[in-house]
DRENMARNU-225526 format. One line per 3 residues: number of its first residue (from 1); their letters; for each residue x, y, z of C-alpha. Coordinates in steps of 0.2 Angstrom, whole numbers, plus 2048, in hexadecimal, padded with zeros to 3 digits. Each point is the difference from the previous one (the first is absolute). Example, Ala and Ser with C-alpha at 12.3 -4.5 7.8 and 13.67 -1.06 7.14 Angstrom:
REM DRENMARNU-225526
1) AS) 83E 7EA 827 ~ 806 811 7FD
This chain:
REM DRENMARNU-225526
1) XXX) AB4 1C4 593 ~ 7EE 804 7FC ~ 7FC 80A 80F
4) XXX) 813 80A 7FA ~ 7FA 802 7F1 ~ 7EC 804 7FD
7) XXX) 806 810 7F2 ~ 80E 7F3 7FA ~ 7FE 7F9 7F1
10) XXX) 809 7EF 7FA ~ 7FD 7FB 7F0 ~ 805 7EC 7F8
13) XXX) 803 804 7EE ~ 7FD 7F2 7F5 ~ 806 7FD 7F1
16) XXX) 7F2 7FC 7F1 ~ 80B 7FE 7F1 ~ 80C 7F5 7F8
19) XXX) 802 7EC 7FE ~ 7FD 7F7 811 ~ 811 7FC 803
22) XXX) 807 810 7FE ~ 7F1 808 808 ~ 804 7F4 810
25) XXX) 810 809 802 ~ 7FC 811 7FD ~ 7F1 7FE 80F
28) XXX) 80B 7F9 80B ~ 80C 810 7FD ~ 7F1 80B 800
31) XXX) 7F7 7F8 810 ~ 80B 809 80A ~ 7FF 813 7FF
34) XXX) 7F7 809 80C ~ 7F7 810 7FA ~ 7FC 80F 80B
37) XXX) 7F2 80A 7FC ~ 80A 811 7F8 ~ 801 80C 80A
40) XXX) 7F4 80F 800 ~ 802 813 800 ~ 801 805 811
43) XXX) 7F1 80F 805 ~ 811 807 80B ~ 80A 804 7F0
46) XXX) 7ED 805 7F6 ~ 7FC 80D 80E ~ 817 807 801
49) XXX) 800 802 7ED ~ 7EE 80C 802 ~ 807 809 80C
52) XXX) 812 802 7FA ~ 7F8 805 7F0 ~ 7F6 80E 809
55) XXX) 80E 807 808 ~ 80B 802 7F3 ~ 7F2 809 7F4
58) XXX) 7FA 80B 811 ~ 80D 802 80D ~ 80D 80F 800
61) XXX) 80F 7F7 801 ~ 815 803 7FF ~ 807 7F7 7EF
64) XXX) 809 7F5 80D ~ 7F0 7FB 808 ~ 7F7 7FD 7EF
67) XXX) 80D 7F7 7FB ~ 7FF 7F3 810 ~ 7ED 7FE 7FC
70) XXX) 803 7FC 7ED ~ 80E 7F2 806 ~ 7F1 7FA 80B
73) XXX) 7F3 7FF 7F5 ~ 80D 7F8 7F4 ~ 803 7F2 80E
76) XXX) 7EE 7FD 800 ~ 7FD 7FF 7ED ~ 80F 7F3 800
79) XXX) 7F8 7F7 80E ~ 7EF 7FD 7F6 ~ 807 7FB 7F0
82) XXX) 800 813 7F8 ~ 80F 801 7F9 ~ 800 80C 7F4
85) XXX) 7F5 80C 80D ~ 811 7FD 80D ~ 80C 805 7F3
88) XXX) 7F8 810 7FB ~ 800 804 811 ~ 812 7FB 804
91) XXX) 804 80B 7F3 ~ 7F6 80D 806 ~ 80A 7FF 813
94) XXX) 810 802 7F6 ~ 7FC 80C 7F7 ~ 7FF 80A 810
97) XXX) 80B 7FA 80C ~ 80D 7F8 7F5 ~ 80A 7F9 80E
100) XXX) 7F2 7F2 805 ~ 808 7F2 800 ~ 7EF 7F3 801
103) XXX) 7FC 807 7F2 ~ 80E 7FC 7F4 ~ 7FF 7ED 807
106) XXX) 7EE 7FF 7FF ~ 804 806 7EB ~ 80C 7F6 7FE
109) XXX) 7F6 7F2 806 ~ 7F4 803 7F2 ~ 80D 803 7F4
112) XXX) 806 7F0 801 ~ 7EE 7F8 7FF ~ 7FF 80A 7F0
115) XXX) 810 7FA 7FA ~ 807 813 7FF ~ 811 7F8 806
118) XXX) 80A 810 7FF ~ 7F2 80B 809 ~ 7FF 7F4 80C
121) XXX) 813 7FF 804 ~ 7FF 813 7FF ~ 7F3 802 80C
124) XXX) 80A 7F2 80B ~ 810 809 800 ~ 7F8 811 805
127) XXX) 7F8 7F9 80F ~ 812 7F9 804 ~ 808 810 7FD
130) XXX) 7F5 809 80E ~ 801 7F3 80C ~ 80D 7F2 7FD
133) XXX) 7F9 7F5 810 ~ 7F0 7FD 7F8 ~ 801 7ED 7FF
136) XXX) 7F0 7FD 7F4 ~ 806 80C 7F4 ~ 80F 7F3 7FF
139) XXX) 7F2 7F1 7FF ~ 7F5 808 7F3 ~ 810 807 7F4
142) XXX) 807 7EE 802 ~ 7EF 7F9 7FA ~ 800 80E 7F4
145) XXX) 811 7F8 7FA ~ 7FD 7F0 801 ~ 7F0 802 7F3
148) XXX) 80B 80B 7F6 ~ 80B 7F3 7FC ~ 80D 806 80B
151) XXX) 804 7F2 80D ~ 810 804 803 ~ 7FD 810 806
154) XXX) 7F1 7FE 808 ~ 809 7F3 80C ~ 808 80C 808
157) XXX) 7F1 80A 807 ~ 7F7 7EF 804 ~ 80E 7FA 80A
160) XXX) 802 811 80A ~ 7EC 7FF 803 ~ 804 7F0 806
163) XXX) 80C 802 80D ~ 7F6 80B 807 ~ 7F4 7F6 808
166) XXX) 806 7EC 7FC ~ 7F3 7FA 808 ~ 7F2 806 7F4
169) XXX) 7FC 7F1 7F6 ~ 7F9 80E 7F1 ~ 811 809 800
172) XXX) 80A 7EF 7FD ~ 7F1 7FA 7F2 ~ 803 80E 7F6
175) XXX) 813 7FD 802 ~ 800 7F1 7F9 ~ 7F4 802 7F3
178) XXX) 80E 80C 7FA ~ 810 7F6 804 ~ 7F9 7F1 7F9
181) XXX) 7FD 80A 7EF ~ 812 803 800 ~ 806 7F0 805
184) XXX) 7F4 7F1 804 ~ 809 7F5 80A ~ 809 80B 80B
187) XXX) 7F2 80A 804 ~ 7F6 7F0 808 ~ 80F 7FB 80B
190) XXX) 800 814 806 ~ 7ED 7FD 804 ~ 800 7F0 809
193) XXX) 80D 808 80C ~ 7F8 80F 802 ~ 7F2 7F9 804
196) XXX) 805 7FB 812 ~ 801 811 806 ~ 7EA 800 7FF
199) XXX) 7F4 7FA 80B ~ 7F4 7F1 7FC ~ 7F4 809 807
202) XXX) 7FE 80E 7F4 ~ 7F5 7FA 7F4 ~ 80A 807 7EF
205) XXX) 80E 7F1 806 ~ 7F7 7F3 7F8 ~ 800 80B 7EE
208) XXX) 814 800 806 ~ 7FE 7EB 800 ~ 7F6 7FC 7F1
211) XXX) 80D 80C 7F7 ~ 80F 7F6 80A ~ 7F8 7F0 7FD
214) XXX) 7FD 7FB 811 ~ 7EC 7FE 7FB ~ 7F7 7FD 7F2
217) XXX) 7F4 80A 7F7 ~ 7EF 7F6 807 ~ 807 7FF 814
220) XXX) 803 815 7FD ~ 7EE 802 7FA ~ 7FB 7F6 80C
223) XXX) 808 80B 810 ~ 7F8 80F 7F8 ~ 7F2 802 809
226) XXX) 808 7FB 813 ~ 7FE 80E 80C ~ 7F6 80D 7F4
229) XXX) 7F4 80A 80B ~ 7F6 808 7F3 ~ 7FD 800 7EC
232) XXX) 80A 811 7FC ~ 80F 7F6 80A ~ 7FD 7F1 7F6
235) XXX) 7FD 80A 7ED ~ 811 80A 805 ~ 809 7EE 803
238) XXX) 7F9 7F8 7F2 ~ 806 811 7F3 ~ 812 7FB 808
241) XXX) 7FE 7EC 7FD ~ 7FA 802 7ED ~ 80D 80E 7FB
244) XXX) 80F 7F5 807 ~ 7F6 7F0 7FB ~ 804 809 7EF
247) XXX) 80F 805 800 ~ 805 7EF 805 ~ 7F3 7F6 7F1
250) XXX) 80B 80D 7F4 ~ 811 7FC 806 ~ 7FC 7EE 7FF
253) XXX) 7F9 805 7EE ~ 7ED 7FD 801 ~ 7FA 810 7F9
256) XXX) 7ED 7FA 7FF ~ 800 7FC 816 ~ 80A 812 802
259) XXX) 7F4 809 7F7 ~ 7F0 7F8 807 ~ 80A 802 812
262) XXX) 802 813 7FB ~ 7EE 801 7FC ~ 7FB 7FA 811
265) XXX) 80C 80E 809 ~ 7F7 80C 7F6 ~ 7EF 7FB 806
268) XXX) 804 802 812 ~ 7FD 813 7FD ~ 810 803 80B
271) XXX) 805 80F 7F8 ~ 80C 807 80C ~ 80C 7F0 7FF
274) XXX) 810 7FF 7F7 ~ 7FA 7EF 7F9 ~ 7EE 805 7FA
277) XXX) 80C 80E 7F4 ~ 809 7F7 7F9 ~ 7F6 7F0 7FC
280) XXX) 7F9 80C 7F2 ~ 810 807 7FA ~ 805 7EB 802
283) XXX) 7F2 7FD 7F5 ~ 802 810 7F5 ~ 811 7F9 7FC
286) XXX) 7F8 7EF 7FD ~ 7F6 806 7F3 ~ 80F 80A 7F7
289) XXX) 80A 7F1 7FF ~ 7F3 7F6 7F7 ~ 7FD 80E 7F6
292) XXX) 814 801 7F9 ~ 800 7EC 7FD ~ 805 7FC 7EE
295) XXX) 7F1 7FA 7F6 ~ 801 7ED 7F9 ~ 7F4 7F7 7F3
């Protein structure tokens, strides 16, 4: 493992405070997460954005071609964490070439971040009307959905995602999460059956069992780290493990653990990942909820 993992960093978090019984408890919950070290900047997407930039300020270009490099620098921008700097240049592609499709997911993407719900289904159903096929608009206007309150709705752009590859153990996650919020029990049957059709050798089919209840939350941390070649492999399993690890702590209604497991997404630095978005919109939403809890003496 050491000889796997020189740049790897795993940290045992101990906790300092509380009475000893308690604190006995909580270090035996903490003792076992594994931390990656976040993820750095890569010099590849440093030295794209410098010379993207320098095309578009220098090079004489067609509208179309302009257009293409804006969408690109925006995929970098995302891809490093810049939001904002992506959306202005998605918006910028559009305004050009107002049939780019990407571009209208990538927004819509961001909208729902944002919680801009009605943009974001806007920029959902526009990338649909130009190419009906596109299967992650579906994902991402279900997700959109789903955050919006809309579960009904969104079940059905989850379940065409689905079909479309039933062996992807992310596609049928993101199913459930929404089936379930429209009927628990049902939902959990659907996803211990579905989960057949998925190999035990992909490594997302352990998330599939700690949600099915084949496993328990300590033998899943513990499988973690099995077969992981290389740290940015390991921080971009870990932002998966902690966003599902809590969505499940919030199902089972342990706010404090689904927040702290949100955290740990976020400090992967995975910003490309579906997960790594929406543990901040998770925790956004968090933090609204507390905020519209009645005040009692």
């Amino acid at each position: 493992m050491k000889l796997l993992f020189k740049s790897l960093v795993i940290i045992t978090v101990i906790l300092v405070q509380g009475c000893s019984l308690t604190g006995q408890k909580s270090q035996s919950m903490i003792n076992q997460l594994v931390i990656a070290e976040p993820l750095p900047v890569n010099y590849k997407s440093e030295v794209a954005l410098a010379r993207l930039t320098e095309v578009i300020q220098r090079a004489e270009v067609t509208d179309e071609q302009r257009a293409q490099l804006f969408y690109d620098r925006g995929v970098i921008y995302d891809s490093v964490g810049l939001r904002s700097l992506a959306r202005l240049d998605f918006n910028r592609a559009l305004h050009l070439k107002p049939d780019m499709v990407d571009a209208y997911n990538f927004l819509g993407i961001h909208y729902t971040q944002l919680q801009e719900f009605d943009e974001a289904y806007e920029a959902f159903d526009s990338a649909l009307d130009l190419e009906p096929d596109h299967e992650y608009a579906h994902l991402n206007r279900g997700i959109a959905l789903y955050y919006g309150e809309r579960s009904l709705l969104a079940v059905d752009d989850l379940a065409l995602f689905y079909q479309q590859k039933v062996t992807d153990p992310y596609r049928l996650l993101w199913l459930y999460l929404i089936e379930q919020d429209v009927d628990s029990e049902d939902a959990l049957k659907k996803l211990q059956q579905r989960a057949n059709n998925i190999s035990d050798d992909v490594w997302a089919k352990s998330i599939v069992n700690l949600y099915s209840g084949e496993i328990d939350q300590a033998k899943f941390l513990q499988d973690i780290t099995v077969n992981v070649r290389s740290n940015k492999e390991f921080s971009e399993r870990l932002c998966e493990a902690y966003f599902y690890l809590g969505k499940l702590s919030l199902l089972k209604g342990n706010r404090r653990a689904a927040a702290n497991f949100y955290k740990l997404a976020l400090s992967t630095n995975v910003y490309e990942f579906v997960e790594h978005r929406y543990a901040k919109l998770e925790l956004d939403l968090m933090r609204q909820e507390v905020l519209q809890e009645p005040v009692t003496n």
